[in-house]
C-alpha positions as CSV (number, residue, x, y, z in Angstrom):
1,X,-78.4,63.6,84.3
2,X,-76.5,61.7,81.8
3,X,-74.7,63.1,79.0
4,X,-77.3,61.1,76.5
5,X,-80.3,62.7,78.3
6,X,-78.7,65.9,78.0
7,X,-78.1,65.6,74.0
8,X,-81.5,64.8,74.0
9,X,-82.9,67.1,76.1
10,X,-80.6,69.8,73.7
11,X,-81.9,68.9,70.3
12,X,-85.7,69.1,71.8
13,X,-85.2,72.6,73.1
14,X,-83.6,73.6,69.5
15,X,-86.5,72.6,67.8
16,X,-88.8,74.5,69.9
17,X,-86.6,77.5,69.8
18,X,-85.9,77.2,66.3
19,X,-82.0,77.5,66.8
20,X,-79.1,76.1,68.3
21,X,-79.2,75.2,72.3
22,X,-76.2,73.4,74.2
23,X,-75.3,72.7,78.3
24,X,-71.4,73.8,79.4
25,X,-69.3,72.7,82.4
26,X,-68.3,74.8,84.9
27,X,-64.8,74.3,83.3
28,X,-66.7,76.2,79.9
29,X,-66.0,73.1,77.4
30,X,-69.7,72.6,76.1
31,X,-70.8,69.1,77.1
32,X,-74.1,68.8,74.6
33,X,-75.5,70.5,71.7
34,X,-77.8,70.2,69.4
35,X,-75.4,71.0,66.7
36,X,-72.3,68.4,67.2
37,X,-70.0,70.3,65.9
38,X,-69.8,72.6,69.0
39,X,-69.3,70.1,71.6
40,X,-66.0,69.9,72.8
41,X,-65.5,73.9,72.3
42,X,-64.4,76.3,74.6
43,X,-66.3,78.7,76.0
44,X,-64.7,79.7,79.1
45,X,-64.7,83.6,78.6
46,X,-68.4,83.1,79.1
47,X,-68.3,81.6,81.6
48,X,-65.7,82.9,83.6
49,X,-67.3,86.3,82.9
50,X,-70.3,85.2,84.5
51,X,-68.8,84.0,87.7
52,X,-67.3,87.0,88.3
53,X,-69.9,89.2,87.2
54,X,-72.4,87.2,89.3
55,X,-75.0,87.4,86.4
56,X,-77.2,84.7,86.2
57,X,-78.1,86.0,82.5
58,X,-75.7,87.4,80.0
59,X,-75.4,87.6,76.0
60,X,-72.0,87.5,73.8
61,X,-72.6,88.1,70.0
62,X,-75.2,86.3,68.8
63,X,-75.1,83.8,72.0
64,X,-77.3,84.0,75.3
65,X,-76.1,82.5,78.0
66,X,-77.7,81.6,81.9
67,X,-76.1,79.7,83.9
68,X,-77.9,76.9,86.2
69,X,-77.4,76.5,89.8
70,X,-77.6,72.6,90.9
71,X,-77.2,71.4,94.6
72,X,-76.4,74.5,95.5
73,X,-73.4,75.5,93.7
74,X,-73.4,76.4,89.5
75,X,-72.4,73.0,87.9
76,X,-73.7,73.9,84.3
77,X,-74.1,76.6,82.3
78,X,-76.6,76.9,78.9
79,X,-76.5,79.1,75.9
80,X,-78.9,80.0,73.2
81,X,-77.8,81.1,69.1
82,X,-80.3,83.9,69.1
83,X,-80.4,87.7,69.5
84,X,-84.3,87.5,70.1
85,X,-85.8,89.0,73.1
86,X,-87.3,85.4,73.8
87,X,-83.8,84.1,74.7
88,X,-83.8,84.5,78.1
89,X,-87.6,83.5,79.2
90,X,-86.5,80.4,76.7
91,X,-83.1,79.5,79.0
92,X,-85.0,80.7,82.4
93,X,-87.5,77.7,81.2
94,X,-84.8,75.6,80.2
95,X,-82.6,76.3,83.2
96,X,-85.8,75.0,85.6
97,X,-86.5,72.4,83.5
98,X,-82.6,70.5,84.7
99,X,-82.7,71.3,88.0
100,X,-86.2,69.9,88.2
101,X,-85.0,66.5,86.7
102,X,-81.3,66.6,88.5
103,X,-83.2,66.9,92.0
104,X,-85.9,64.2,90.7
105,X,-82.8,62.0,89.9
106,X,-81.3,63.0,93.0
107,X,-84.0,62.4,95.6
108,X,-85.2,58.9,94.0
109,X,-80.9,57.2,94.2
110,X,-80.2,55.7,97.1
111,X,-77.5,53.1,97.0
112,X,-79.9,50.2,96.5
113,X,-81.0,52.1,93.5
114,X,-78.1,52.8,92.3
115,X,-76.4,49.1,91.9
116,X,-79.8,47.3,90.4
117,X,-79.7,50.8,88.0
118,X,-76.3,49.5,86.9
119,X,-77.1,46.2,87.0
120,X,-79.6,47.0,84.9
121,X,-77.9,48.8,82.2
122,X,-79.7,51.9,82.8
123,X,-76.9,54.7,83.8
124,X,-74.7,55.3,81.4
125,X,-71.1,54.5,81.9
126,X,-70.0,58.0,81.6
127,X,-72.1,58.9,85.0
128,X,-71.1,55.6,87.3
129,X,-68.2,57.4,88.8
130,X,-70.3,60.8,89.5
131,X,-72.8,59.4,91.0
132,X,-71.2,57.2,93.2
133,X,-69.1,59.9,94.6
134,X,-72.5,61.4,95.3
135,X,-73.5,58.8,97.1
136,X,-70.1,58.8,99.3
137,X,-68.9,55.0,97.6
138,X,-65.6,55.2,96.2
139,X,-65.8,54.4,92.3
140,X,-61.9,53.8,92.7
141,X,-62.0,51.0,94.9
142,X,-61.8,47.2,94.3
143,X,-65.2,45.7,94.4
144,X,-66.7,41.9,95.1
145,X,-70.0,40.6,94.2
146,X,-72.4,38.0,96.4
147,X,-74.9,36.6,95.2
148,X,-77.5,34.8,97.5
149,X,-79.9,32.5,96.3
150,X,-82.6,31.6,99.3
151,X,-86.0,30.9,98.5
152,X,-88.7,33.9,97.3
153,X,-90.0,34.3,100.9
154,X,-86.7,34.8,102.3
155,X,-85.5,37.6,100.1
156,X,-86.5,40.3,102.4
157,X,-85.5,38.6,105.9
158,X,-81.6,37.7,104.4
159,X,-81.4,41.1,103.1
160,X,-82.0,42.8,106.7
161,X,-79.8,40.4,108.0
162,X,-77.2,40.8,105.2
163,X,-77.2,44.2,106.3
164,X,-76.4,43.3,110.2
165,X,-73.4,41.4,109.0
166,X,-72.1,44.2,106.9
167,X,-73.3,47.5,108.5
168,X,-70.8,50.2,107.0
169,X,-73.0,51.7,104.2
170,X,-70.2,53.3,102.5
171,X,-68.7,49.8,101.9
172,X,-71.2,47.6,101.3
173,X,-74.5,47.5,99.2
174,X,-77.4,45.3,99.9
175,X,-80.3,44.9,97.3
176,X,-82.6,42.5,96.2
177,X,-82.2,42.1,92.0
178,X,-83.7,38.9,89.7
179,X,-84.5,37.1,93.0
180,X,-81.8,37.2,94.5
181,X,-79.9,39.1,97.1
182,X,-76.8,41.1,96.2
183,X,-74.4,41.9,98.2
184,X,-71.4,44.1,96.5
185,X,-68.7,44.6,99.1
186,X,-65.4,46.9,98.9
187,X,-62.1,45.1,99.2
188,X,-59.8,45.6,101.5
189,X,-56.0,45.7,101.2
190,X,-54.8,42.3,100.9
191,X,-57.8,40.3,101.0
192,X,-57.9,37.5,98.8
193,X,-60.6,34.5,97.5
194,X,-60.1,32.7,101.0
195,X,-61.3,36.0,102.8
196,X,-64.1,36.1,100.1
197,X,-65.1,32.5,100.6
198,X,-65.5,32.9,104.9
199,X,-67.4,35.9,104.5
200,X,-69.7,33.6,102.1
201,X,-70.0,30.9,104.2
202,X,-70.3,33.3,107.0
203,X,-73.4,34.2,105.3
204,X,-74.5,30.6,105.1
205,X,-74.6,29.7,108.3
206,X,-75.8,33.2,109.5
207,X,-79.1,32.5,107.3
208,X,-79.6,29.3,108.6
209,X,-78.9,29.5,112.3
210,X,-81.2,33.2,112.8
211,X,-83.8,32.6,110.2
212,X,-83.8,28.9,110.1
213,X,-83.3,29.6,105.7
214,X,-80.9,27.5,103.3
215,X,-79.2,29.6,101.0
216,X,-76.6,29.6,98.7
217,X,-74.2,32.4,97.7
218,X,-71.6,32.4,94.4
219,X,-68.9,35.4,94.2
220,X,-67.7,36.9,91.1
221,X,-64.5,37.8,90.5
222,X,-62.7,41.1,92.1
223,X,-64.1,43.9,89.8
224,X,-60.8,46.8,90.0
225,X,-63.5,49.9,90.0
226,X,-67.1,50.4,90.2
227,X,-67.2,50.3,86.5
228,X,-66.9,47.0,86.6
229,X,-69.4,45.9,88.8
230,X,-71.8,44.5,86.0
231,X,-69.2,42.5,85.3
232,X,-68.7,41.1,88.7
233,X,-72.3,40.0,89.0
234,X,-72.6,38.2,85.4
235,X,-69.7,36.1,86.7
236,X,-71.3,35.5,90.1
237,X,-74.4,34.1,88.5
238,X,-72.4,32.1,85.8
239,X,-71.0,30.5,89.1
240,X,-74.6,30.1,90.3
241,X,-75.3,28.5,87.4
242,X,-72.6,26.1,87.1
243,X,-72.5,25.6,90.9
244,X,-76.0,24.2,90.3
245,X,-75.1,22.0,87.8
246,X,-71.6,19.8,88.9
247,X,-71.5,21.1,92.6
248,X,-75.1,21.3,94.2
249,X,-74.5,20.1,97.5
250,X,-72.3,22.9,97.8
251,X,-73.1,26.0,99.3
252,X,-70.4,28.5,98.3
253,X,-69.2,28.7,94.4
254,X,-66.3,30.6,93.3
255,X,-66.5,32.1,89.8
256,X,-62.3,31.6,89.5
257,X,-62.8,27.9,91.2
258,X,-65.6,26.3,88.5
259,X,-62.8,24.4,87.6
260,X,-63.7,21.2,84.9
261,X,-67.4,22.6,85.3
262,X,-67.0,25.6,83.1
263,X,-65.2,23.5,80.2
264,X,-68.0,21.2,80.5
265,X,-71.1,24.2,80.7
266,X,-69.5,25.9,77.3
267,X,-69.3,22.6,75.5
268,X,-71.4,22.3,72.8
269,X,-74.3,19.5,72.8
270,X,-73.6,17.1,70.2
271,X,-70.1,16.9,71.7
272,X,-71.3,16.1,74.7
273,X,-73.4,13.4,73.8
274,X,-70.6,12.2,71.4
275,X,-68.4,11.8,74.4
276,X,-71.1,10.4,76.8
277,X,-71.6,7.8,74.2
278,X,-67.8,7.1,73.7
279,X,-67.3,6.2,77.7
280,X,-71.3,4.7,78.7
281,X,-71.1,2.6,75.2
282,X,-74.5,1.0,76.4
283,X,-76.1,3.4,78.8
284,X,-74.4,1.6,81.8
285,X,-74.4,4.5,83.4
286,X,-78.3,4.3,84.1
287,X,-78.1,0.3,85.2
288,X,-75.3,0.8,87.6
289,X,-78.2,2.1,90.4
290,X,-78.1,4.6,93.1
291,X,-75.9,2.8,95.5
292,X,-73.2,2.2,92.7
293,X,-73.3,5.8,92.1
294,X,-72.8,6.9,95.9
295,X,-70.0,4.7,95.9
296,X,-68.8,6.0,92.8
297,X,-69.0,9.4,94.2
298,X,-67.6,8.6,97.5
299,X,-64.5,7.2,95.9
300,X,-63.9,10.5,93.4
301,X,-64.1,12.3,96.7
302,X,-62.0,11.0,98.9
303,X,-59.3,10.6,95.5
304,X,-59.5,7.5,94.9
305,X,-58.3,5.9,98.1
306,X,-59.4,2.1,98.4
307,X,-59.6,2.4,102.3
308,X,-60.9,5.8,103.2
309,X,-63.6,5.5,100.7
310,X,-64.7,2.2,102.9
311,X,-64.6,3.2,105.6
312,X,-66.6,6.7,105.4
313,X,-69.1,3.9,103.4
314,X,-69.4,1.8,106.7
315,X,-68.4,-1.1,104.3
316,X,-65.5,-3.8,104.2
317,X,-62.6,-2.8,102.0
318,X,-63.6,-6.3,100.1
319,X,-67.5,-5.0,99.7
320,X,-66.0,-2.0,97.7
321,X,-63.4,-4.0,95.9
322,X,-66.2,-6.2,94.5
323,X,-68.0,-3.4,93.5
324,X,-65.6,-1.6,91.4
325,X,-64.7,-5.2,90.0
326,X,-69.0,-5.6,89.1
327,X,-68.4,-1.4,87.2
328,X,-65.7,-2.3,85.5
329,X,-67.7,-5.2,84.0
330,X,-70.8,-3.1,83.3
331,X,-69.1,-0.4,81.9
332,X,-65.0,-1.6,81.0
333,X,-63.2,1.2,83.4
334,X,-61.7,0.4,86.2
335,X,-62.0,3.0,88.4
336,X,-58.7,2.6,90.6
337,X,-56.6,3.1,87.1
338,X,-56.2,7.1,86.7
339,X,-57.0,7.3,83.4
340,X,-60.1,5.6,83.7
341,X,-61.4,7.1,86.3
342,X,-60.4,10.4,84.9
343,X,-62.8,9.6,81.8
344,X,-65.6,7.9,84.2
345,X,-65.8,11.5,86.4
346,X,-65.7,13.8,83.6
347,X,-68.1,11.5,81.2
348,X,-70.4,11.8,84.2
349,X,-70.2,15.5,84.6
350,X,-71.2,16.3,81.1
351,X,-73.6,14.1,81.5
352,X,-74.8,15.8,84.4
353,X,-74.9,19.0,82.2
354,X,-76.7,17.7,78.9
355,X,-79.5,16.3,81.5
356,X,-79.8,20.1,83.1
357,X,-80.3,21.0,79.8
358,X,-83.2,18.4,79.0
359,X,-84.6,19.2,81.9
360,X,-84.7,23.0,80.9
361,X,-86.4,22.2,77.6
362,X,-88.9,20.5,78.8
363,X,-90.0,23.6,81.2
364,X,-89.8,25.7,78.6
């Protein structure tokens, strides 16, 4: 039960009872109350008193105190202002209240649950540790997030064989969250991104040689503790999102490896189409046709090497020569010079990313 649900769950009883109410550790600082002031106060005499006393009721003063047993041992302890006879029936009520919502809470978390709840944003950060101690992960550890993109009727299929790659549960968590599947994995010592990267494409080609699917998977940067998971998974879908953008025919996207592609996705639009403008002066790019482009694509690849490029082309070296020499007339860059093929691939790339983007608001 988070410490937010507590507070709440205080000030509700308080207004009922007419008085203050408030929840204490088994340490005796008081976690909640309905009046502020008091939380953060020590009240470890009562406490201790009652552990040794074995009472599961006692009054100091003007206070009431019962104390409420949870999974089997006392982990809280709750207290009434009020020398009414009511008190106690009032805590006894309260008392079953809790443990009625802790074992709710308890029986419904599995580890599934548990990441889309954080990827959510619905547990508080206060109680990520806790409960994943609870659930025998260890909130200390270095985490990694996959993301795997197949298509909707897939989902289920790739998470059971997820699951068959990575079978330790303590280690790894499989669930299906804003269709995709997630995989978040603990590190181990000395792993780096190439051991991330062949358990990704490990994944690939598991998915497509069993089930026969396609899939994609982007990873997220190493999050230090289970806190920051979240974080983890925002990056792995920026990568997804970028990855779809400059490198599609890839299968496996880095969040730290976006390279030129995440300047290019955070640039505003009229810069962009300032700059597309600036290099394509007359829209050459769209009259240079598909097998210009292939070629054009071939060559970035293989760095700008005259003879490789041909060759993987099944074209004479001369073919390719004369048809760099008919882009640079279309379009005034010669694309064996660095610099102009340096402004050629990136001018292409934003372009690239402001068509994405028309093609987003025209779905919309």
């Amino acid at each position: 039960m988070s410490l937010k649900a507590l507070r709440t769950y205080a000030c509700q009883v308080a207004e009922i009872a007419g008085t203050d109410f408030g929840v204490i550790n088994e340490t005796g600082i008081v976690l909640v109350c309905s009046n502020k002031d008091e939380e953060g106060n020590d009240r470890a005499a009562a406490v201790e008193a009652m552990s040794v006393s074995e009472c599961s009721y006692c009054r100091f003063g003007d206070v009431s105190y019962y104390k409420v047993p949870v999974s089997g041992k006392t982990d809280l302890f709750i207290f009434l202002r009020s020398k009414n006879q009511s008190s106690k029936k009032i805590l006894e009520l309260a008392a079953i209240n809790i443990q009625n919502i802790m074992l709710s809470r308890d029986e419904k978390l599995d580890k599934a649950g548990f990441l889309n709840a954080i990827l959510a944003d619905k547990i508080p950060a206060d109680d990520v540790f806790a409960l994943a101690k609870k659930l025998q992960l260890d909130p200390s550890a270095k985490w990694i997030v996959f993301l795997i993109k197949t298509k909707k009727e897939a989902i289920s299929g790739t998470g059971e064989m997820i699951r068959n790659l990575f079978p330790d549960r303590n280690r790894n968590i499989i669930s299906e969250h804003e269709g995709n599947t997630v995989l978040v994995r603990q590190v181990r010592a000395k792993e780096n991104a190439g051991n991330f990267e062949e358990n990704a494409k490990s994944i690939v080609d598991t998915l497509n040689t069993e089930l026969m699917v396609n899939a994609k998977v982007s990873i997220g940067a190493v999050a230090n503790d289970f806190g920051e998971i979240k974080r983890s998974f925002a990056e792995a879908k920026t990568a997804q999102r970028i990855g779809s953008i400059f490198e599609n025919e890839k299968t496996v996207v880095n969040y730290e490896k976006l390279g030129l592609g995440r300047l290019i996705y955070d640039l505003p639009a009229s810069s962009s189409k300032l700059f597309v403008r600036e290099v394509f002066k007359k829209n050459d790019l769209e009259s240079l046709g598909n097998e210009t482009l292939i070629t054009i694509q071939k060559l970035f690849e293989n760095n700008l090497n005259i003879s490789e490029t041909a060759r993987l082309l099944y074209i004479h070296r001369n073919t390719l020569i004369y048809r760099l020499e008919k882009i640079k007339k279309a379009t005034g860059l010669d694309l064996r010079e660095f610099d102009d093929a340096v402004a050629f691939k990136t001018a292409l790339l934003v372009k690239r990313n402001l068509d994405k983007d028309d093609a987003l608001n025209n779905n919309i």
